[in-house]
C-alpha positions, 0 to 999 in steps of 0.5 A: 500500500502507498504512503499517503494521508489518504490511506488512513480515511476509510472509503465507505464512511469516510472516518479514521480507518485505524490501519496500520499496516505499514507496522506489520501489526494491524487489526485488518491483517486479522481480518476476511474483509469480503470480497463483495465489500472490496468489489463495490469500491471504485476501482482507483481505491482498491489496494490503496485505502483500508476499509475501517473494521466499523465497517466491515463489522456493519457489512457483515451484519447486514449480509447476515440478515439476508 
């Protein structure tokens, strides 16, 4: 992922994404971020801005109400 003060701005709700990637210790390295998610995000986005954990939490929740 590049540096840039971007990469720490969640796409989908636009607040802090807490990544920290870059120390190798990351909660999103943890993480199954879903593939659906990832497919909705502008292709320019992809690889380059974190999806916040808030929002793959709210992902998750609502995919398993359907």
């Amino acid at each position: 992922m590049e540096q840039n003060p971007q990469n720490n701005i969640c796409p989908i709700c636009q607040k802090e994404n807490q990544c920290d990637v870059h120390a190798q210790q990351c909660w999103c390295m943890t993480f199954t971020i879903p593939k659906a998610l990832i497919d909705n995000l502008p292709t320019e986005i992809k690889g380059k801005q974190c999806i916040c954990n808030q929002c793959i939490v709210k992902y998750n929740n609502s995919s398993r109400k359907r």
